[in-house]
CHARMM-style PDB file with segment names, atoms N, HN, CA, C and O in Angstrom:
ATOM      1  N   UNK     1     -41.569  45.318  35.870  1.00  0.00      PROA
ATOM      2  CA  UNK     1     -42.156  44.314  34.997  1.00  0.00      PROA
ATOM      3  C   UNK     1     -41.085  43.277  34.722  1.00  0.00      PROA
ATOM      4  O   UNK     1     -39.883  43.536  34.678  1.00  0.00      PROA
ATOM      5  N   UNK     2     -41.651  42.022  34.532  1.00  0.00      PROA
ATOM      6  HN  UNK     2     -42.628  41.812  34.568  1.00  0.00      PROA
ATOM      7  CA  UNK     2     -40.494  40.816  34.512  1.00  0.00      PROA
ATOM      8  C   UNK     2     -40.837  40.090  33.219  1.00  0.00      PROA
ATOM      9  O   UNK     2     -42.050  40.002  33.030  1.00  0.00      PROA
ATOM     10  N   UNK     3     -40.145  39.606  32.384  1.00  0.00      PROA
ATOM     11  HN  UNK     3     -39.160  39.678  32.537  1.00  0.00      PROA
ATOM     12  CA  UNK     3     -40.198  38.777  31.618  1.00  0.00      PROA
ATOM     13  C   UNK     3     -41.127  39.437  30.444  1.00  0.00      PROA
ATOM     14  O   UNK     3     -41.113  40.583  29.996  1.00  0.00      PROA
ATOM     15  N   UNK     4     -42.043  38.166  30.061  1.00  0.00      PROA
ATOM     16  HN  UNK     4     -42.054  37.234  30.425  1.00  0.00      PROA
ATOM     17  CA  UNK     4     -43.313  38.533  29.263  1.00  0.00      PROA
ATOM     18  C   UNK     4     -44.408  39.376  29.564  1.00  0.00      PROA
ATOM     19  O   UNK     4     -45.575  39.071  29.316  1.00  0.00      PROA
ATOM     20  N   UNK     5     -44.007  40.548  30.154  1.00  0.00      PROA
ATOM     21  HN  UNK     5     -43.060  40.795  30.356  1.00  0.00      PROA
ATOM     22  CA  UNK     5     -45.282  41.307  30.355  1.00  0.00      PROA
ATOM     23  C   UNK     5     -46.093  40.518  31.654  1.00  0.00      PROA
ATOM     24  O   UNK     5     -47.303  40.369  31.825  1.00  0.00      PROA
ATOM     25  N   UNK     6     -44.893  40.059  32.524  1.00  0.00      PROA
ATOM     26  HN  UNK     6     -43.910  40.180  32.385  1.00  0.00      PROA
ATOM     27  CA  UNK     6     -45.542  39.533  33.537  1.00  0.00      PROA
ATOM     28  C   UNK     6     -45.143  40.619  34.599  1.00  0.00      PROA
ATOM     29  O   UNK     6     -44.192  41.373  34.391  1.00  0.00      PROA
ATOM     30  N   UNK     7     -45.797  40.667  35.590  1.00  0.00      PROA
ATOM     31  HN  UNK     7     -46.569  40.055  35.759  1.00  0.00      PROA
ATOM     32  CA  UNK     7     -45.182  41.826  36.954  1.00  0.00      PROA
ATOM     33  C   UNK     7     -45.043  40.934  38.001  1.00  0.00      PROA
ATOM     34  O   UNK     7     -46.091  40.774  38.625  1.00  0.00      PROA
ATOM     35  N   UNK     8     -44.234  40.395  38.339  1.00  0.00      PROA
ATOM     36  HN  UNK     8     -43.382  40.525  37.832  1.00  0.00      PROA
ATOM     37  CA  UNK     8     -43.763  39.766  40.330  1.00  0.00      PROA
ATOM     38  C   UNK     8     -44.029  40.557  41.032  1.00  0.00      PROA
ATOM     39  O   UNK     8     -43.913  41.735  40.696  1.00  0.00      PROA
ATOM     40  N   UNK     9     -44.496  40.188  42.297  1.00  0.00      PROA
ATOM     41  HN  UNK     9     -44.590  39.231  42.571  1.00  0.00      PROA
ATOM     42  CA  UNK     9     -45.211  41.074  43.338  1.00  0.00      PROA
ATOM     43  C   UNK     9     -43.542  41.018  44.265  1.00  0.00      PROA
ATOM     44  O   UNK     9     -42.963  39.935  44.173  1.00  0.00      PROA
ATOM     45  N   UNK    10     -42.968  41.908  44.938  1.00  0.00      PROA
ATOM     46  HN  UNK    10     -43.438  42.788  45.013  1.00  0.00      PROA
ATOM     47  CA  UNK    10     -41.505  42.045  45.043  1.00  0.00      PROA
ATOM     48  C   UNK    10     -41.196  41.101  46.575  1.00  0.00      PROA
ATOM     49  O   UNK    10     -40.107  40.613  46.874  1.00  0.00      PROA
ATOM     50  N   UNK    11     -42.350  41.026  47.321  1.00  0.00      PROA
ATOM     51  HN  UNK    11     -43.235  41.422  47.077  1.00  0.00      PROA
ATOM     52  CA  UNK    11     -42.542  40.365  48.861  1.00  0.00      PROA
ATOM     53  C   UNK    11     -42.656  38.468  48.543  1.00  0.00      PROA
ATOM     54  O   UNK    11     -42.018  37.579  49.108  1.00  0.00      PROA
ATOM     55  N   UNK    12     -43.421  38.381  47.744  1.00  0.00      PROA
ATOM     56  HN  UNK    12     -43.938  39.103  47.285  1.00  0.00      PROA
ATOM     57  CA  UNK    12     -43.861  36.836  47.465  1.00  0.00      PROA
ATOM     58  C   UNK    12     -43.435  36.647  46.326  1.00  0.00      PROA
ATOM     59  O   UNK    12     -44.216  35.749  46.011  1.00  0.00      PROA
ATOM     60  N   UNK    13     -42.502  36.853  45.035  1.00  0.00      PROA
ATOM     61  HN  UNK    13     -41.868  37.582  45.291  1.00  0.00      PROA
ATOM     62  CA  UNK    13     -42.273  36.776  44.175  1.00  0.00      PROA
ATOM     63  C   UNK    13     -43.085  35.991  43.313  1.00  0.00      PROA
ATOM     64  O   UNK    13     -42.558  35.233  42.498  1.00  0.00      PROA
ATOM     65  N   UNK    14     -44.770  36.140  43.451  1.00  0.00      PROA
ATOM     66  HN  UNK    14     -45.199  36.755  44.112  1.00  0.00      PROA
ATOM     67  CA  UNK    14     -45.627  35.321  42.457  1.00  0.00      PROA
ATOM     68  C   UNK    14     -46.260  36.678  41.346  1.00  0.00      PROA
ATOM     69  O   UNK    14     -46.021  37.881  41.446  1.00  0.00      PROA
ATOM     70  N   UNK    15     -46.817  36.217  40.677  1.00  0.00      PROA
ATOM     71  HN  UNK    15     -47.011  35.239  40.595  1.00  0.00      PROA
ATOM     72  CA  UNK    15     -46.943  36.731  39.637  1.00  0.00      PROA
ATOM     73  C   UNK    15     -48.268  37.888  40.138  1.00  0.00      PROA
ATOM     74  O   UNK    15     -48.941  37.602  41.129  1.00  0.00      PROA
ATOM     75  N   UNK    16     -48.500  38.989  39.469  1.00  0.00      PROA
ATOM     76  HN  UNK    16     -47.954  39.221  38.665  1.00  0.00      PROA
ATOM     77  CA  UNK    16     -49.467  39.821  39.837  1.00  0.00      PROA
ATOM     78  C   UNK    16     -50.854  39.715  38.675  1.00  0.00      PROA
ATOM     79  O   UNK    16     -50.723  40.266  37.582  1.00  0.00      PROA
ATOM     80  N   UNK    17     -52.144  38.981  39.008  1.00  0.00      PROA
ATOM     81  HN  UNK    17     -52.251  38.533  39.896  1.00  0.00      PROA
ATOM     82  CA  UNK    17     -52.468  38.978  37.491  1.00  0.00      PROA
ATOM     83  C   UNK    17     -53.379  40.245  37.419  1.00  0.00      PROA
ATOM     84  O   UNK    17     -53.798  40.983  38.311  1.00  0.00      PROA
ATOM     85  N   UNK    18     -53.559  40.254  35.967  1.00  0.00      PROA
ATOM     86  HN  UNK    18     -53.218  39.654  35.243  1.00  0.00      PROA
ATOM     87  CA  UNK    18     -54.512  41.668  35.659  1.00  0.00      PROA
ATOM     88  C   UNK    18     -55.595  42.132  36.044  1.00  0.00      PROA
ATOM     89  O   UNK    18     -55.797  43.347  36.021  1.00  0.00      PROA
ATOM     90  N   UNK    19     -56.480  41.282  36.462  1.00  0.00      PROA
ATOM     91  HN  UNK    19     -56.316  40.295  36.481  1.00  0.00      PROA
ATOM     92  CA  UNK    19     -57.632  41.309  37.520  1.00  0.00      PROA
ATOM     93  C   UNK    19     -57.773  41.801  38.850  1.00  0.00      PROA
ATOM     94  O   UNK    19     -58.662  42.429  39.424  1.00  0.00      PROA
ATOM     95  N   UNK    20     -56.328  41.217  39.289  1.00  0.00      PROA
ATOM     96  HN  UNK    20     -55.605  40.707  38.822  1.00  0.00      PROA
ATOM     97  CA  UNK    20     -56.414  41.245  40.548  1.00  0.00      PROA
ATOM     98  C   UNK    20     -56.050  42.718  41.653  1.00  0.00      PROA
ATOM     99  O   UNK    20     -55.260  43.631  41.413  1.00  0.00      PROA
ATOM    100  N   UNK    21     -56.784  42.563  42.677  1.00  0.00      PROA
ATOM    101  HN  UNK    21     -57.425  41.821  42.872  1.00  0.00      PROA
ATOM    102  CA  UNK    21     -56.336  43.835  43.534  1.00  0.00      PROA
ATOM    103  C   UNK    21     -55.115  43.738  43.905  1.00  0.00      PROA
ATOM    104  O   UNK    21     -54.677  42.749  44.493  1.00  0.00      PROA
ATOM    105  N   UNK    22     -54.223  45.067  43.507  1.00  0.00      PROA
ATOM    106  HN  UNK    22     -54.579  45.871  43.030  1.00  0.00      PROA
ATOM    107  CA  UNK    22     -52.675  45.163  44.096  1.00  0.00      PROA
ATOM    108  C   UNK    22     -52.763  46.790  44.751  1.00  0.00      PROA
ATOM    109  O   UNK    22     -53.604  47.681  44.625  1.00  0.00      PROA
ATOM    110  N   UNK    23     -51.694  46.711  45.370  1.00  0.00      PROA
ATOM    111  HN  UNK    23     -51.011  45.988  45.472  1.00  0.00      PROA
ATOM    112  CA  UNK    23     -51.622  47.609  46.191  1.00  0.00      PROA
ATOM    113  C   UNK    23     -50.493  48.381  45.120  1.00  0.00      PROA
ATOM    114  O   UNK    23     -49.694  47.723  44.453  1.00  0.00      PROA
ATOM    115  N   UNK    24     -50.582  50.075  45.072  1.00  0.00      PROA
ATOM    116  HN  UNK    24     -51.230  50.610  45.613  1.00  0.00      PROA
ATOM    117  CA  UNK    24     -49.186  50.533  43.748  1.00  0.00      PROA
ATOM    118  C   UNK    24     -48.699  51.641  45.082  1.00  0.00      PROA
ATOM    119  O   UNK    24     -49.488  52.400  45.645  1.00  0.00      PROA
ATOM    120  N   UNK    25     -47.366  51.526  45.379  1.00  0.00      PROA
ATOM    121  HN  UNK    25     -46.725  50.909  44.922  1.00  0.00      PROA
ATOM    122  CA  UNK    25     -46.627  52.502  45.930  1.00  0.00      PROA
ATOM    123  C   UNK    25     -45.942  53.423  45.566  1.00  0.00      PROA
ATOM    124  O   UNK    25     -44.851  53.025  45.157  1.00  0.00      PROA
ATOM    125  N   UNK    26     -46.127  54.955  45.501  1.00  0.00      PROA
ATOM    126  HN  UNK    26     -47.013  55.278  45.833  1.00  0.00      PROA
ATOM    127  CA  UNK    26     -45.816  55.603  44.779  1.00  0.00      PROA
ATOM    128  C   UNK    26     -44.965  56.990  46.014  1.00  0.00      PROA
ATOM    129  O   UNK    26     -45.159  56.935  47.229  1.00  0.00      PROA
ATOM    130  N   UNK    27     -44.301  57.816  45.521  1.00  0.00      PROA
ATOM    131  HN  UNK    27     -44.144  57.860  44.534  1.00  0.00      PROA
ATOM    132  CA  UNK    27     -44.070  59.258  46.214  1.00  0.00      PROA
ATOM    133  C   UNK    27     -45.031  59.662  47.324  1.00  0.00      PROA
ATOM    134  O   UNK    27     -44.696  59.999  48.459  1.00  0.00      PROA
ATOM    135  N   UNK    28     -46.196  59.587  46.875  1.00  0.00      PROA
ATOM    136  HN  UNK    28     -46.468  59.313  45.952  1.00  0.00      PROA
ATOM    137  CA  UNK    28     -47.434  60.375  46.843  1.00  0.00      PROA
ATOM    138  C   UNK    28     -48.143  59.545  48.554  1.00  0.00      PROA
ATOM    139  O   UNK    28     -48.604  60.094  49.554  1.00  0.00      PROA
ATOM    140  N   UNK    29     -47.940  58.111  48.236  1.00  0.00      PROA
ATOM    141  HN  UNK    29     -47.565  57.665  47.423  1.00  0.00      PROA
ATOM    142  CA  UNK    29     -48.658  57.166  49.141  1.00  0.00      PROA
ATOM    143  C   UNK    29     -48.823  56.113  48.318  1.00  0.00      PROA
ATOM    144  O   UNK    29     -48.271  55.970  47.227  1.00  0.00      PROA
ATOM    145  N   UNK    30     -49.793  55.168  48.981  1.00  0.00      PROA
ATOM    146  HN  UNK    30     -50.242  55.284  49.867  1.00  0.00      PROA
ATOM    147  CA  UNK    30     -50.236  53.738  48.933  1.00  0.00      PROA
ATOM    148  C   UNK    30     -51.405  53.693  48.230  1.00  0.00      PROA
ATOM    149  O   UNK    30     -52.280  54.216  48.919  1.00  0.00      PROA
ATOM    150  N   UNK    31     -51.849  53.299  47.138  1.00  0.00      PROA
ATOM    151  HN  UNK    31     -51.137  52.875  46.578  1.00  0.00      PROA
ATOM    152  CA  UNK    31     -53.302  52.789  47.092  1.00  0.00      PROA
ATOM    153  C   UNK    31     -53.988  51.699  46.069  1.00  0.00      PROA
ATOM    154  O   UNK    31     -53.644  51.610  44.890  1.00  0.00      PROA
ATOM    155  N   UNK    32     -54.562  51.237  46.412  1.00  0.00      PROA
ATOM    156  HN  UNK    32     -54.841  51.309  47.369  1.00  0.00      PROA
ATOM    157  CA  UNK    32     -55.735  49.978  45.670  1.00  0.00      PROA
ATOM    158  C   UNK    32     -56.147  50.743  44.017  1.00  0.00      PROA
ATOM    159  O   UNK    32     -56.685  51.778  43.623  1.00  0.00      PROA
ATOM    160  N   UNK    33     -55.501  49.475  43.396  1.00  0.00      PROA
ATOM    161  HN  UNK    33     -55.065  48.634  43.716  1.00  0.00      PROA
ATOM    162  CA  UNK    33     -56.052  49.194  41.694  1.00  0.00      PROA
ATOM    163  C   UNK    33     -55.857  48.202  41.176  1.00  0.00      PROA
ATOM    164  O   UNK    33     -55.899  47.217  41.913  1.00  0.00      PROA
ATOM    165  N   UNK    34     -55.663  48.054  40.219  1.00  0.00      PROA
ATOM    166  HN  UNK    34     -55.629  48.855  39.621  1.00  0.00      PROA
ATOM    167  CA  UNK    34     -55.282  46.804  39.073  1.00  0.00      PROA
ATOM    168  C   UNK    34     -54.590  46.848  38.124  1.00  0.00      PROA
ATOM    169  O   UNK    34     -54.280  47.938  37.642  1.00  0.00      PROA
ATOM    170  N   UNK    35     -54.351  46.194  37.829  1.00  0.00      PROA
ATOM    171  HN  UNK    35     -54.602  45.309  38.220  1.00  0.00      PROA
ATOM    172  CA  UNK    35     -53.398  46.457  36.337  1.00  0.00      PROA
ATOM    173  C   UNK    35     -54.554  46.379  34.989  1.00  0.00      PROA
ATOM    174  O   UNK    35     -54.263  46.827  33.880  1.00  0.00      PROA
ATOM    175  N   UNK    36     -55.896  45.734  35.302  1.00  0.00      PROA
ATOM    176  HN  UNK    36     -56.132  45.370  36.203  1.00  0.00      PROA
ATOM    177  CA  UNK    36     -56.711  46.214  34.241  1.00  0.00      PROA
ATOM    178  C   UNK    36     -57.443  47.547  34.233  1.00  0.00      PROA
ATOM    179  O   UNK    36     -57.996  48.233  33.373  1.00  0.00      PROA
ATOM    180  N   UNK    37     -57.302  47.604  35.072  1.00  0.00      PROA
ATOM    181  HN  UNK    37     -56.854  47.046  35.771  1.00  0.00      PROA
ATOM    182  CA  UNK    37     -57.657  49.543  35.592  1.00  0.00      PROA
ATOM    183  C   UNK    37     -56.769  50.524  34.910  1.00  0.00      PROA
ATOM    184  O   UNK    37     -57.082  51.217  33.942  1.00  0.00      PROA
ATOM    185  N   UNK    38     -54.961  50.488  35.885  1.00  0.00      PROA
ATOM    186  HN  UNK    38     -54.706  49.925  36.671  1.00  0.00      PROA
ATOM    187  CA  UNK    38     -54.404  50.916  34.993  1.00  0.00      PROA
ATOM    188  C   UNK    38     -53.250  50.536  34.509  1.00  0.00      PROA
ATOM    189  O   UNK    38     -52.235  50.653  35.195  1.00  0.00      PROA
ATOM    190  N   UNK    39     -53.216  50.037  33.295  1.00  0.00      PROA
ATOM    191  HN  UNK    39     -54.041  49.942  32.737  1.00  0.00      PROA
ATOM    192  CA  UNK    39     -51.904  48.910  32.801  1.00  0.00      PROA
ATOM    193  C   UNK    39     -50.835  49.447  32.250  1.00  0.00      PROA
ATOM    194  O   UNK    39     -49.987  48.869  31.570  1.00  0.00      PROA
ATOM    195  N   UNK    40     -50.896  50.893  32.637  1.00  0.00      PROA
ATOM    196  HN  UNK    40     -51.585  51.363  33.189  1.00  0.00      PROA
ATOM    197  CA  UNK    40     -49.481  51.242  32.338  1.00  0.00      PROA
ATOM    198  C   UNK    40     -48.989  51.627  33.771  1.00  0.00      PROA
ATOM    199  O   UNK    40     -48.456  52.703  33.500  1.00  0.00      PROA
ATOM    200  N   UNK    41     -48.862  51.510  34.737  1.00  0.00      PROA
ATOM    201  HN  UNK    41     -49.294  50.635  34.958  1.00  0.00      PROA
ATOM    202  CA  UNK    41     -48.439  50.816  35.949  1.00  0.00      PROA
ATOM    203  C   UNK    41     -47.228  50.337  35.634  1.00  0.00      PROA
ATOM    204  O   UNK    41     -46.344  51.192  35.569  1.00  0.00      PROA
ATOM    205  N   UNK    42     -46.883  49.088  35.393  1.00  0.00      PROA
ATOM    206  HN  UNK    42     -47.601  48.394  35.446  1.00  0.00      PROA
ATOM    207  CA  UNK    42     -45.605  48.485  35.567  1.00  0.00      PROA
ATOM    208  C   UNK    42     -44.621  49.308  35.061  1.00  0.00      PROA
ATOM    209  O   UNK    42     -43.711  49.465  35.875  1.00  0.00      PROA
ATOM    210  N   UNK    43     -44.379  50.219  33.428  1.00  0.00      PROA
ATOM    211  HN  UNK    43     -45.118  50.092  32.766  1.00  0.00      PROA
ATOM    212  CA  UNK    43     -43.608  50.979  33.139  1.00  0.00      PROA
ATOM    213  C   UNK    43     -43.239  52.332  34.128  1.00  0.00      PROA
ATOM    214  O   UNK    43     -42.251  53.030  33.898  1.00  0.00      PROA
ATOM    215  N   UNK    44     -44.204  52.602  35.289  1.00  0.00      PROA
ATOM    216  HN  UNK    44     -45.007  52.036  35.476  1.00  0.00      PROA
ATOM    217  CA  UNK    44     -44.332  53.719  35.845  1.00  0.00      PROA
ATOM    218  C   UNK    44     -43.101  53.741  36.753  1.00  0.00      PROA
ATOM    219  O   UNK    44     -42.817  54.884  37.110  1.00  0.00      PROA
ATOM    220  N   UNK    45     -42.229  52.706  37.258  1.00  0.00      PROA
ATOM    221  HN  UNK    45     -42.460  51.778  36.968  1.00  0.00      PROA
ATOM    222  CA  UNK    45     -41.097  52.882  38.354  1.00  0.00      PROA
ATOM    223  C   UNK    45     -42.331  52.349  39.330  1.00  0.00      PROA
ATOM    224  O   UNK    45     -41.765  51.478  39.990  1.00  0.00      PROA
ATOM    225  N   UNK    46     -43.670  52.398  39.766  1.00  0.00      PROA
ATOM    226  HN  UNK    46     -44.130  53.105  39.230  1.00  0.00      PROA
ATOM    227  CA  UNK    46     -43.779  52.615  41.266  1.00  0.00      PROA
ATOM    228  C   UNK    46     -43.773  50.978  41.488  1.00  0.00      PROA
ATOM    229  O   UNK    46     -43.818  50.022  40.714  1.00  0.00      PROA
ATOM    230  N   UNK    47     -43.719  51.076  42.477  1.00  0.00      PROA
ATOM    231  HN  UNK    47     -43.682  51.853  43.106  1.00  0.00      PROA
ATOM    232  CA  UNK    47     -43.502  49.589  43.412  1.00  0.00      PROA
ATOM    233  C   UNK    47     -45.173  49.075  43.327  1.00  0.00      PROA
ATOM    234  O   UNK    47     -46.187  49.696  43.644  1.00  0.00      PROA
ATOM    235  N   UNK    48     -45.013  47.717  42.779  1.00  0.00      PROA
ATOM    236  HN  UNK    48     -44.189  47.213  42.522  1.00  0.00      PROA
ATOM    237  CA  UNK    48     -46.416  47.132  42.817  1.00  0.00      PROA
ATOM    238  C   UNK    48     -46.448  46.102  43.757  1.00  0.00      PROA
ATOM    239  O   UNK    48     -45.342  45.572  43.661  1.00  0.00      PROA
ATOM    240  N   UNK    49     -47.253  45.380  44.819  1.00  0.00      PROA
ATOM    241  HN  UNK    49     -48.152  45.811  44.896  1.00  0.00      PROA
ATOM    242  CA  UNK    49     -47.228  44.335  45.625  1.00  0.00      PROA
ATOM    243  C   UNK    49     -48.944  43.890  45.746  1.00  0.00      PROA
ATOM    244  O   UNK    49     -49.711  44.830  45.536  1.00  0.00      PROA
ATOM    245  N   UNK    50     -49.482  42.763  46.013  1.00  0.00      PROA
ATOM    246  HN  UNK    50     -48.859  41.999  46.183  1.00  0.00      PROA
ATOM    247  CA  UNK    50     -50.090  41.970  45.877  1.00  0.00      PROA
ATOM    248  C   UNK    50     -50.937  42.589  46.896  1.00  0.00      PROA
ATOM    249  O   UNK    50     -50.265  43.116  47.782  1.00  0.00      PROA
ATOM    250  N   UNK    51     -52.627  42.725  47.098  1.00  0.00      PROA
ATOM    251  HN  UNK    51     -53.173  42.297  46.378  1.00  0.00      PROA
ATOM    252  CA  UNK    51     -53.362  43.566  47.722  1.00  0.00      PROA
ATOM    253  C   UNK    51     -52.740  42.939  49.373  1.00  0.00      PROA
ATOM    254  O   UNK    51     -52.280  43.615  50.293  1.00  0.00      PROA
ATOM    255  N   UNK    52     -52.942  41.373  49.305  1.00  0.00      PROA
ATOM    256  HN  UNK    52     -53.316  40.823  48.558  1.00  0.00      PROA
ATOM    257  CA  UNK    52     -52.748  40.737  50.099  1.00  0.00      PROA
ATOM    258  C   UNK    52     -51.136  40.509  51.065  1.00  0.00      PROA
ATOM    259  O   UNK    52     -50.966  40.142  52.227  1.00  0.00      PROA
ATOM    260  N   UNK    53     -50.288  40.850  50.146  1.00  0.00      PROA
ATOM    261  HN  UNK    53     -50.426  41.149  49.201  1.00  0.00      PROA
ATOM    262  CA  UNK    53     -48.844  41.281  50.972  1.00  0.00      PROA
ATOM    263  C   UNK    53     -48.229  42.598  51.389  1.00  0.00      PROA
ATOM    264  O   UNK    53     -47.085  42.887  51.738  1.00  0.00      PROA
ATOM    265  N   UNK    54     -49.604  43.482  51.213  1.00  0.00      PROA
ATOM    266  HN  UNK    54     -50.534  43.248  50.930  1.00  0.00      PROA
ATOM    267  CA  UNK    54     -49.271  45.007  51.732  1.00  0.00      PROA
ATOM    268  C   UNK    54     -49.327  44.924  52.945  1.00  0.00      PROA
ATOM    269  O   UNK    54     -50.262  44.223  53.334  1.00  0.00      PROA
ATOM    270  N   UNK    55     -48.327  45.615  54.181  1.00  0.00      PROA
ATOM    271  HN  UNK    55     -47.568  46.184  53.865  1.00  0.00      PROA
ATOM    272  CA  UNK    55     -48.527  45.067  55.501  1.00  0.00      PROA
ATOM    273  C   UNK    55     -48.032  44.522  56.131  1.00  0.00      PROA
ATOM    274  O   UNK    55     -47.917  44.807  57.323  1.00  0.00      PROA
ATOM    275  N   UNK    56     -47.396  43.219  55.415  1.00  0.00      PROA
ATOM    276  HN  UNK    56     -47.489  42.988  54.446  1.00  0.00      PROA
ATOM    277  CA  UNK    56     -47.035  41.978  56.421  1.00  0.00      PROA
ATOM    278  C   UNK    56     -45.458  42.396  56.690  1.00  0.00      PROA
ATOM    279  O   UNK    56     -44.745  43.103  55.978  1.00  0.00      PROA
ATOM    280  N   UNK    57     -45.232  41.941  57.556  1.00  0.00      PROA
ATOM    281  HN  UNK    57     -45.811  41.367  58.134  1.00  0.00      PROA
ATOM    282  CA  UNK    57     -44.423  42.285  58.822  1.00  0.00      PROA
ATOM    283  C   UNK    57     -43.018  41.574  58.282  1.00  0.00      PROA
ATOM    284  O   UNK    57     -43.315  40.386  58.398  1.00  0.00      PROA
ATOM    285  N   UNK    58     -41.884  41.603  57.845  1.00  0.00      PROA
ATOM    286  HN  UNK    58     -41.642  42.569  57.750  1.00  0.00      PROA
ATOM    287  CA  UNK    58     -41.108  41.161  57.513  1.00  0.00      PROA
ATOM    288  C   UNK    58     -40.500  39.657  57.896  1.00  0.00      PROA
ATOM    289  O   UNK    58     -39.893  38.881  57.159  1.00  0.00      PROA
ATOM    290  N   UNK    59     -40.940  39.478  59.573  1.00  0.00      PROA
ATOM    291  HN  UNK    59     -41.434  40.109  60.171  1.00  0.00      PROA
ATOM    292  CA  UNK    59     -40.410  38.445  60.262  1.00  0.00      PROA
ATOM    293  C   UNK    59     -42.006  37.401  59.986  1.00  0.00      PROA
ATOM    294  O   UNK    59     -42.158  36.363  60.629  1.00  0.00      PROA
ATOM    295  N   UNK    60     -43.114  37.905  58.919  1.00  0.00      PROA
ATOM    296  HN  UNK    60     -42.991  38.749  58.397  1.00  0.00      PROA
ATOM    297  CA  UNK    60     -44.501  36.948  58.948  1.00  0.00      PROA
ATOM    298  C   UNK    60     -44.145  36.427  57.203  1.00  0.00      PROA
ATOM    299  O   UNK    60     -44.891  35.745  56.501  1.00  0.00      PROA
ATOM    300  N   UNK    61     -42.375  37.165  56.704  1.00  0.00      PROA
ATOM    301  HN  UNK    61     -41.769  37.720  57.274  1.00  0.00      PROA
ATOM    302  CA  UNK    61     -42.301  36.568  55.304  1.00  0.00      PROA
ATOM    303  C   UNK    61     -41.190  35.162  55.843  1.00  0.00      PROA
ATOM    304  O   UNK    61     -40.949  34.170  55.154  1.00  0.00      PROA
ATOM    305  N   UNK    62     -40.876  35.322  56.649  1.00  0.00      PROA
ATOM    306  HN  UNK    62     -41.071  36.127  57.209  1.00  0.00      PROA
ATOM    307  CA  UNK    62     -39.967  34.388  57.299  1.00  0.00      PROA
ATOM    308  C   UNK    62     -38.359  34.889  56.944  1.00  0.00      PROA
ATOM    309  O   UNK    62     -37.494  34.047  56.702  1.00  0.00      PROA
ATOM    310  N   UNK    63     -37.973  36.840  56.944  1.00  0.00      PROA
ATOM    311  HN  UNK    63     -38.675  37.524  57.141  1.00  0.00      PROA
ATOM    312  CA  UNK    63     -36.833  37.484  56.904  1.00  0.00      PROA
ATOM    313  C   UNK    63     -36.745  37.465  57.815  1.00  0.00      PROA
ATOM    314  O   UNK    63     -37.659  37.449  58.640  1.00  0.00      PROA
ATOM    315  N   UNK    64     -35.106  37.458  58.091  1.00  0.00      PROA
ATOM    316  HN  UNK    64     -34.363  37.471  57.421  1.00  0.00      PROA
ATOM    317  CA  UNK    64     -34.660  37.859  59.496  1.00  0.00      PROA
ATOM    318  C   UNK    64     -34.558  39.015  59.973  1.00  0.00      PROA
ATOM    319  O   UNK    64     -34.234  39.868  59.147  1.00  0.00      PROA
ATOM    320  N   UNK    65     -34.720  39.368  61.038  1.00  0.00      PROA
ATOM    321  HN  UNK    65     -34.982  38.675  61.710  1.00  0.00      PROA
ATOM    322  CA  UNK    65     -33.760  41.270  61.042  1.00  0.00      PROA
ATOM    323  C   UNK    65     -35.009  41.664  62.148  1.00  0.00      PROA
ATOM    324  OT1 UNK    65     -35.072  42.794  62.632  1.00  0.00      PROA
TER     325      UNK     65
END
């Protein structure tokens, strides 16, 4: 969690809003929710990213390597 109770998605560094579908990465695996679903999420440690930047290929963020 960043700032004001805002969450950055860690790939696109834009904001994650509460509505929206994100992808939560955890121990366990990968899977589809929200932060109005479940909003204690961000305190949890797991890695949150944007439904839409789960996937993309490192060299399609424009990283090198």
């Amino acid at each position: 969690m960043e700032g004001h109770g805002f969450v950055l998605c860690p790939l696109c560094g834009e904001r994650i809003g509460v509505y929206e579908p994100m992808i939560v990465i955890t121990p366990y695996g990968a899977r589809r929710t929200s932060r109005a679903r479940e909003p204690l999420l961000p305190q949890s440690g797991a890695i949150l990213l944007h439904d839409g930047c789960y996937g993309i290929e490192p060299y399609e963020r424009g990283e090198n390597g």
